[in-house]
C-alpha positions in Angstrom: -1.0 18.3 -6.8 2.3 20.4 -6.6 0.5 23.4 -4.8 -1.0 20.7 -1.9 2.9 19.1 -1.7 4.5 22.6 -1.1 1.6 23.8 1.5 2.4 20.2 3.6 6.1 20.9 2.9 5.7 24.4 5.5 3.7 22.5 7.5 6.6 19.8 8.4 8.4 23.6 10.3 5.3 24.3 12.1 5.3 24.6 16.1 2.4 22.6 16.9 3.7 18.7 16.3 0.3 17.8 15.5 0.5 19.8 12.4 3.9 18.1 11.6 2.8 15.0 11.8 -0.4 15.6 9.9 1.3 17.1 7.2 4.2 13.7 7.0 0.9 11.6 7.2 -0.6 13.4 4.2 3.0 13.5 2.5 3.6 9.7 3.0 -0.5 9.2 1.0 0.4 11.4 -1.7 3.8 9.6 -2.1 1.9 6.3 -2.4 1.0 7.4 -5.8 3.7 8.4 -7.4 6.1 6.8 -9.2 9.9 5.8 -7.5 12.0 9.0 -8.9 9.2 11.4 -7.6 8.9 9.8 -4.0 12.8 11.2 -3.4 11.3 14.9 -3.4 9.2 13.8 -0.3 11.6 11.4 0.8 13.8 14.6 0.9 11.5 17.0 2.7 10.5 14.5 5.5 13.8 13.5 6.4 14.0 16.9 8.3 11.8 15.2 10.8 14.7 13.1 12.2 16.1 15.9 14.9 12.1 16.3 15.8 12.1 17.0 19.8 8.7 15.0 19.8 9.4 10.8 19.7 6.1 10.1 18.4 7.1 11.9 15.5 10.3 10.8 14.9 8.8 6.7 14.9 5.9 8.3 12.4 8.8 9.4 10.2 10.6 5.8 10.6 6.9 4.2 9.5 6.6 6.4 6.5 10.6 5.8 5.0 9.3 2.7 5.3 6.1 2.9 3.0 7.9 5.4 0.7 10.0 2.7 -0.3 12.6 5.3 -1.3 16.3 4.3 -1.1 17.3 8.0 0.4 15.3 6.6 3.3 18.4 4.3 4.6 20.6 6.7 5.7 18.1 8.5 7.9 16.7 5.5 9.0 19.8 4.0 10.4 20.5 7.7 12.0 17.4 6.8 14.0 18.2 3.1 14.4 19.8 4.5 17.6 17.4 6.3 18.8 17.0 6.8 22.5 12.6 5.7 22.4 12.2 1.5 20.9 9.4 2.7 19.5 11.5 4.7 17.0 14.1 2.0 17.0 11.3 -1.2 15.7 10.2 1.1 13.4 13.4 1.6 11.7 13.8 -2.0 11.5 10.8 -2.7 10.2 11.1 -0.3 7.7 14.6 -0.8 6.2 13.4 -4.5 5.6 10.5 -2.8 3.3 13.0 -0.7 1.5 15.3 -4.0 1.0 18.6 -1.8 -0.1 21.4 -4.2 0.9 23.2 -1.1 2.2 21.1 -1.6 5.4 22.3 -4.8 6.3 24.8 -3.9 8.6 22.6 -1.6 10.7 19.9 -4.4 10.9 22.3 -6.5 12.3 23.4 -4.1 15.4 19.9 -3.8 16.3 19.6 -7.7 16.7 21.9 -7.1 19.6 19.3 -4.5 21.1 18.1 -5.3 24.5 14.5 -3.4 24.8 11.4 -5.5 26.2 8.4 -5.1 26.7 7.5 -7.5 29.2 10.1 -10.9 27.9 9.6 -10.1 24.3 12.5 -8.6 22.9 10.5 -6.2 20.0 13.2 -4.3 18.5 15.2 -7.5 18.2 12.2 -9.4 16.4 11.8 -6.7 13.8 15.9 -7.3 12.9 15.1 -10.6 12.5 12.0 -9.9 10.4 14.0 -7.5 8.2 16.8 -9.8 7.7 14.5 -12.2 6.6 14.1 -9.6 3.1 17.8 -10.3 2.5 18.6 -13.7 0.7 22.5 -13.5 1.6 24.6 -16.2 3.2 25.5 -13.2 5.9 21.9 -12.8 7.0 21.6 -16.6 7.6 24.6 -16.5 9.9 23.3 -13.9 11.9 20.2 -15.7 12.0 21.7 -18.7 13.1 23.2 -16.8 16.2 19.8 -16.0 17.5 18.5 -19.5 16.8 18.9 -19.4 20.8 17.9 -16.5 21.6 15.8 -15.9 24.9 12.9 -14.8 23.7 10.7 -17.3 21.8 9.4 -14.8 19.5 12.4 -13.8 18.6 13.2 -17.4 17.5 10.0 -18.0 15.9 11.1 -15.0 13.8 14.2 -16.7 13.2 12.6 -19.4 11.9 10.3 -17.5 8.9 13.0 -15.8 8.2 14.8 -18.6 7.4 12.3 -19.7 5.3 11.7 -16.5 3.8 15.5 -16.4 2.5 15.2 -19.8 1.1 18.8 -20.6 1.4 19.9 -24.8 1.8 22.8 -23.2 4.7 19.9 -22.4 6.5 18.9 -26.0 7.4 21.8 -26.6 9.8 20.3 -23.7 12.2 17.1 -24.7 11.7 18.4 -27.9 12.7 18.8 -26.2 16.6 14.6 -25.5 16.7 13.4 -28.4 16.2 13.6 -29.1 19.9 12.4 -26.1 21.0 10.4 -25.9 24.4 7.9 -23.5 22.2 5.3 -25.3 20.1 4.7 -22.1 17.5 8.3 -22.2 16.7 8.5 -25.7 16.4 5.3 -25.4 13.7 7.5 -22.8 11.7 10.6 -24.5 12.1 9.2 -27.6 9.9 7.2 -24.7 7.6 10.2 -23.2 6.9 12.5 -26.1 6.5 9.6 -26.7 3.5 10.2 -23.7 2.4 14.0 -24.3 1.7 13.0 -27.8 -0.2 16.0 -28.9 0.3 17.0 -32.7 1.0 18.8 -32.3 4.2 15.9 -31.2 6.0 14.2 -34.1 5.7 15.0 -35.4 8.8 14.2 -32.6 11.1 10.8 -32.5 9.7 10.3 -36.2 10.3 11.4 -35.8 13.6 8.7 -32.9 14.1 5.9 -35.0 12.4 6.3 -37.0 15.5 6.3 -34.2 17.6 3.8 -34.8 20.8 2.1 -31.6 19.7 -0.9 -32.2 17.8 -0.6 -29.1 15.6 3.1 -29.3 15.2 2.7 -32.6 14.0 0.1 -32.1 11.8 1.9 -29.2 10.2 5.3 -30.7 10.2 3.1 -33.9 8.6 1.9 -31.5 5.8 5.6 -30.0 5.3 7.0 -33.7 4.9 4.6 -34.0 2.0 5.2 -31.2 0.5 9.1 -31.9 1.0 9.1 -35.6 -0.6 7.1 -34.6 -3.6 10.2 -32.1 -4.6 12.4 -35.3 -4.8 
């Protein structure tokens, strides 16, 4: 396999970007199969991609730090996080929440302050929240808890699994803020995630949701109640 690496290593300098980014593809595949220590080489030789003139590039290279799972990923990664395209920017987001180094943390956070939409969806904002969602730390809940109003519903939906996701009981008292949300499908994860967390204290936000006038909320927040009481 070490002659195929080297011959997509040259092809990372080559003029034509479609070369470039067929050879990071390939890279990215073959990295897939090797172990952790061996996936910094590539890691390594990618990384060059960052300063690419060519955006759709650059987000390919976010994507594949990302499913390299290398920890020498980060620091490119939040060189990107900045990046003047949000397609870039999401991807790096995304992607440090599949690497899960805690070293990311404070990048992540900036780039829940990004303002890009597409439409009224906030996407690069979403994916911060989804990344956070990796980190079980009282400091990601907080900054959860400050976009428990945030504009844009998806953003709070995400908010609310990653609540869940993390697990943590401080997480209740911002969860606490969605149960009355004008959105149904955040209501619905709202009482999923406040399952999720098992702890005591949410008990009474989910039986507030099980009465919720929303069939499906209700049903769901009914099914999270149950789950909930038999814990105690």
């Amino acid at each position: 396999m070490q002659p195929e690496i080297e011959k997509y290593f040259e092809l990372l300098y080559n003029k034509d970007p479609r070369n470039r980014l067929s050879a990071l593809k390939n890279l990215t595949n073959i990295a897939s199969r090797l172990s952790y220590d061996e996936r910094e080489r590539i890691a390594e030789q990618i990384e060059k991609l960052a300063d690419d003139e060519q955006p759709f590039i650059r987000w390919n290279l976010a994507y594949a730090l990302g499913k390299i799972g290398h920890e020498r990923g980060v620091k490119v990664l939040e060189k990107l996080a900045t990046d003047e395209h949000a397609n870039v920017r999401f991807r790096v987001a995304y992607s440090l929440g599949l690497i899960g180094n805690e070293s990311a943390i404070p990048t992540i956070e900036k780039m829940t302050y990004d303002p890009y939409k597409i439409g009224e969806h906030a996407i690069v904002r979403a994916y911060a929240v989804q990344a956070l969602g990796r980190f079980p730390y009282d400091t990601s809940v907080r900054t959860l808890g400050r976009l428990v109003e945030d504009e844009d519903p998806v953003v709070r939906w995400h908010v609310a699994v990653a609540l869940g996701d993390i697990g943590l009981q401080s997480g209740v008292e911002y969860l606490a803020k969605l149960v009355g949300d004008p959105i149904p499908f955040v209501r619905v994860h709202t009482a999923i995630a406040l399952a999720q967390i098992g702890h005591e204290s949410g008990l009474q936000y989910i039986e507030k949701l099980a009465q919720d006038s929303n069939t499906r909320v209700a049903k769901i927040a009914n099914e999270s109640l149950e789950l909930l009481k038999s814990l105690f």
